[in-house]
Every structure is written in structure tokens, then in C-alpha cells.
Backbone bond lengths (Angstrom), bond angles and torsions (degrees), N, CA, C in turn:
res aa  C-N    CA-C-N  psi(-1)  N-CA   C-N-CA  omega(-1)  CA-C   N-CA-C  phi
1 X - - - 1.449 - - 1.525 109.19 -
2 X 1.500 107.21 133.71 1.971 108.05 168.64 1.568 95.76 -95.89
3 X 1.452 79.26 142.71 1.353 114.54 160.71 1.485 135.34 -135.19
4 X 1.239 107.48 123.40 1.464 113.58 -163.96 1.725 108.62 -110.50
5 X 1.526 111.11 117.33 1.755 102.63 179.08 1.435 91.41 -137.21
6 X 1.593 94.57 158.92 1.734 106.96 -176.03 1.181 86.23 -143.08
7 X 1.325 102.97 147.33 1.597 126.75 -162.16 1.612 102.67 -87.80
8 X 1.357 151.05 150.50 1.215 138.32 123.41 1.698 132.09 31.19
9 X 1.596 86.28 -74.41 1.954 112.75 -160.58 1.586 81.88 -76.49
10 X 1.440 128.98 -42.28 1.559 128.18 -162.17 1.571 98.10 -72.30
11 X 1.366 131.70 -16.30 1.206 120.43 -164.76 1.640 111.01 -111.40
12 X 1.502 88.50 -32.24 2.259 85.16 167.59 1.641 90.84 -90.10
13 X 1.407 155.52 -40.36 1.356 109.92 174.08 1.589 130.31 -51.98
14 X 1.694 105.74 -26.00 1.775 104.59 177.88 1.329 118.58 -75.82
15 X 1.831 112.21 -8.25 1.274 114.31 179.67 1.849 107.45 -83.46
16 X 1.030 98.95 -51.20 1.572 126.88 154.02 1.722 113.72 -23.49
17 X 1.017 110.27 -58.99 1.352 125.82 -162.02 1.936 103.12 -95.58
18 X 1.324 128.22 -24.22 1.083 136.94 150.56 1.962 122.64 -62.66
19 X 1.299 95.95 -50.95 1.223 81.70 168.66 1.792 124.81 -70.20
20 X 1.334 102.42 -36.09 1.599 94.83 159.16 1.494 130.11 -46.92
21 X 1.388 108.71 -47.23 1.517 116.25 177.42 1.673 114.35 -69.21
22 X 1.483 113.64 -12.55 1.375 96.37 169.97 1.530 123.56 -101.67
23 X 1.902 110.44 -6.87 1.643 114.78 164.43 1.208 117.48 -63.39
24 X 0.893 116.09 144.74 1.643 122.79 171.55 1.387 109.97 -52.18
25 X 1.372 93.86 -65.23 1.350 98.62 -179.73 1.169 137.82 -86.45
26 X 1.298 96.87 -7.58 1.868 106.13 179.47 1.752 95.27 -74.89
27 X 1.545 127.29 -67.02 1.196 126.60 142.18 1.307 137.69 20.49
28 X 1.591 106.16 -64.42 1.245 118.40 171.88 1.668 128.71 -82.92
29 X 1.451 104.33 -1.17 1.479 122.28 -177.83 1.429 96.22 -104.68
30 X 1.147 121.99 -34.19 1.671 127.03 -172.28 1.749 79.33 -64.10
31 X 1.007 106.93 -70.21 1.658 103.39 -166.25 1.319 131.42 -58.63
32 X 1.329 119.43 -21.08 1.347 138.32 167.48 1.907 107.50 -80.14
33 X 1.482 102.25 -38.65 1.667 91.64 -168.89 1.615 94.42 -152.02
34 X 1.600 112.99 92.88 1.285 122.31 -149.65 1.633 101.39 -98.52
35 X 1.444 128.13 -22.06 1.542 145.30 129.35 1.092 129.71 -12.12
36 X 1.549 95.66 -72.74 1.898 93.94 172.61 1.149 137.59 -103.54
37 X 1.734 100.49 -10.28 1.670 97.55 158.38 1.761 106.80 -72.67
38 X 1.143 117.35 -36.15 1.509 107.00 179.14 1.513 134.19 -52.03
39 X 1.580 96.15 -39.45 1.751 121.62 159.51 1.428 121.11 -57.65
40 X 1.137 99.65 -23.03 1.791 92.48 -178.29 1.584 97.77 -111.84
41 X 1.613 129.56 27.22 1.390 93.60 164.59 2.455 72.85 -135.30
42 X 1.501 99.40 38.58 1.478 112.46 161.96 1.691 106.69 73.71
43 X 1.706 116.17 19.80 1.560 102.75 175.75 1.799 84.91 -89.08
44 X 1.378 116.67 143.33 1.614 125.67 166.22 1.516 103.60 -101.01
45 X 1.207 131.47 42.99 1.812 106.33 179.23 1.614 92.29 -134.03
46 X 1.383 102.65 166.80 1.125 118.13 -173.11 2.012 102.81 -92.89
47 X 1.560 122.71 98.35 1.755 109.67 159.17 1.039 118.61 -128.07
48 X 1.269 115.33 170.39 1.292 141.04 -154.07 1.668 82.51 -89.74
49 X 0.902 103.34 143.73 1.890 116.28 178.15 1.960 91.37 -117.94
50 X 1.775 111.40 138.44 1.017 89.52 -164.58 2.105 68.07 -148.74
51 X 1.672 110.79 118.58 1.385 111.24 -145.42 1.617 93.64 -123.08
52 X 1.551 110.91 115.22 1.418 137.94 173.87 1.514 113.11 -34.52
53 X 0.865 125.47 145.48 1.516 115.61 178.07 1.951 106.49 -150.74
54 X 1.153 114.79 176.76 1.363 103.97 177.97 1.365 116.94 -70.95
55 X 1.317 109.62 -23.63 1.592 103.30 173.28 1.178 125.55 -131.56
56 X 1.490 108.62 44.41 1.200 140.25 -174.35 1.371 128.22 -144.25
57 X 1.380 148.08 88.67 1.164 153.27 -168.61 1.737 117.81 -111.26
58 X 0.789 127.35 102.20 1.329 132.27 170.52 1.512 115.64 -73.50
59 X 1.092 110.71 130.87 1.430 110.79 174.33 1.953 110.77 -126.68
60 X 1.664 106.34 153.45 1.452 98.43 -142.81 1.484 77.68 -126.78
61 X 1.450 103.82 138.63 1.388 130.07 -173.79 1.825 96.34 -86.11
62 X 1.189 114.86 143.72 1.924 96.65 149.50 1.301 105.52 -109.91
63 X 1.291 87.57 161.98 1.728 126.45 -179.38 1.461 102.31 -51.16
64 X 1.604 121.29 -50.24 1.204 118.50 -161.10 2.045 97.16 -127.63
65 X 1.484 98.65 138.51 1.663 88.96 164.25 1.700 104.24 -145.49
66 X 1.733 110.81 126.97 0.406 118.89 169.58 2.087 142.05 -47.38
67 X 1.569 100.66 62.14 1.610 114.43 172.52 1.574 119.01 -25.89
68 X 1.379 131.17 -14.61 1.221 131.20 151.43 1.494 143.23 -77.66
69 X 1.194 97.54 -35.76 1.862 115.94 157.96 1.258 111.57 -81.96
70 X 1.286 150.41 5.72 1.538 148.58 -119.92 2.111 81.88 -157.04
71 X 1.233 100.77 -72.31 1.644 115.75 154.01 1.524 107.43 -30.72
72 X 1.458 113.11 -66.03 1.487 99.24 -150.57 1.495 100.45 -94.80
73 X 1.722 131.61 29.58 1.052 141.91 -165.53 1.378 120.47 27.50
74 X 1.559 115.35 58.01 1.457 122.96 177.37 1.292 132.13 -63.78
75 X 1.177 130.48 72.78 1.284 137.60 -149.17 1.713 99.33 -69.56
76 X 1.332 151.96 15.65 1.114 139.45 158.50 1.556 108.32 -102.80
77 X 1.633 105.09 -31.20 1.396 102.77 155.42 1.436 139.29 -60.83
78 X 1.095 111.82 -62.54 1.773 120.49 139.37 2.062 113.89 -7.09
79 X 1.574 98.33 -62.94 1.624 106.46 179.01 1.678 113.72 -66.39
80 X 1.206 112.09 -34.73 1.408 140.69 172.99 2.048 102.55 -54.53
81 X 1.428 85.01 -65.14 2.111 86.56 179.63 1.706 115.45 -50.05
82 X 1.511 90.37 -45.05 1.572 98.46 -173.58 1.410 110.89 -75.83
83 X 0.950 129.14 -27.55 1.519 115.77 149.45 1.176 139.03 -27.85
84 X 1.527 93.27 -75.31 1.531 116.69 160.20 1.295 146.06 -40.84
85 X 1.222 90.98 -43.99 2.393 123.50 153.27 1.569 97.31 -51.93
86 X 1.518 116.26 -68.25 1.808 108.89 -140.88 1.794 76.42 -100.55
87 X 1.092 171.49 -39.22 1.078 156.59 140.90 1.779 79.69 114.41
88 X 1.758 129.37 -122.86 1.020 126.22 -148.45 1.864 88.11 -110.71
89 X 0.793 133.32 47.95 1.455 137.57 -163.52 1.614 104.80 -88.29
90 X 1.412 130.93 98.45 1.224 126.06 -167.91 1.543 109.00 -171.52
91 X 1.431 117.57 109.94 1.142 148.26 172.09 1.723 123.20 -86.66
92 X 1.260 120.20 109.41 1.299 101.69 177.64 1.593 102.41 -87.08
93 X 1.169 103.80 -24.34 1.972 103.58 -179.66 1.487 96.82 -115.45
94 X 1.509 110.23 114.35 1.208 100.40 -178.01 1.816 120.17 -85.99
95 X 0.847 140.57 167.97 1.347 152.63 -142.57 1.919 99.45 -93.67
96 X 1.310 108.73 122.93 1.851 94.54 175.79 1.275 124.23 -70.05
């Protein structure tokens, strides 16, 4: 059986970290200085910020994939990866 839990601290930094991504300008400091806006809402690591654009989509590999659900063609797992890949990726006008 999978099981997926998120702690507390993991869920007000993503609340945290959403509202940054929707200021303009908060946004634009995440992207300019991805360190210390991250430090002050308590992430300590050093990443690469890698920033969506209209004609630009990044898609995010994981680190780990589960080779047993992947095997047993788990199609909620499968829905689960692609999540995880396109992260918040959503266009109402898409890009020409």
C-alpha cells in the first residue's frame, strides 16, 4: 500500500510559497534571489528556481519512481507522476 503524508510545517510553507508565486513582485525576488526569499519563509537549501513562462513550460522529472506501480501499470500512480512533472502548469490562453 502507498502512502502519502505531509507534515504541518510542509503545508504552511506551500501555502507560504504560493502566495509568493502569485505576487508579482514577491515572484520576481523568488526568481532573482531564490535563497533568501526561501529562508525567510524557513526553506534552508540552496535551488535552482526554474520559472514558467508563456512559452515556456518546464516539466519536472522525480528523483524517485516507483518501478512497482509503473510494472503493475497503476494508472492512479501514473495520474500521481503527472502531477508531480507539470506541478502548477495551467494556461487558460494557451501560448501560439
Amino acid at each position: 500500500m502507498h502512502a502519502s503524508t505531509t507534515s504541518k510545517t510542509e503545508l504552511e510553507i506551500g501555502a507560504k510559497l504560493g502566495a509568493i508565486i502569485q505576487d508579482t513582485k514577491s515572484r520576481s525576488q523568488l526568481i532573482e534571489n531564490p535563497t533568501e526569499v526561501l529562508s525567510g519563509i524557513g526553506v534552508n537549501s540552496e535551488v535552482t528556481i526554474f520559472a514558467d513562462t508563456a512559452d515556456l513550460v518546464h516539466l519536472i522529472v522525480p528523483a524517485n519512481v516507483d518501478a512497482d506501480r509503473v510494472a503493475a501499470s497503476d494508472d492512479a500512480y501514473f495520474e500521481e507522476l503527472g502531477r508531480a512533472a507539470l506541478g502548477n502548469c495551467y494556461y487558460e490562453d494557451l501560448p501560439e
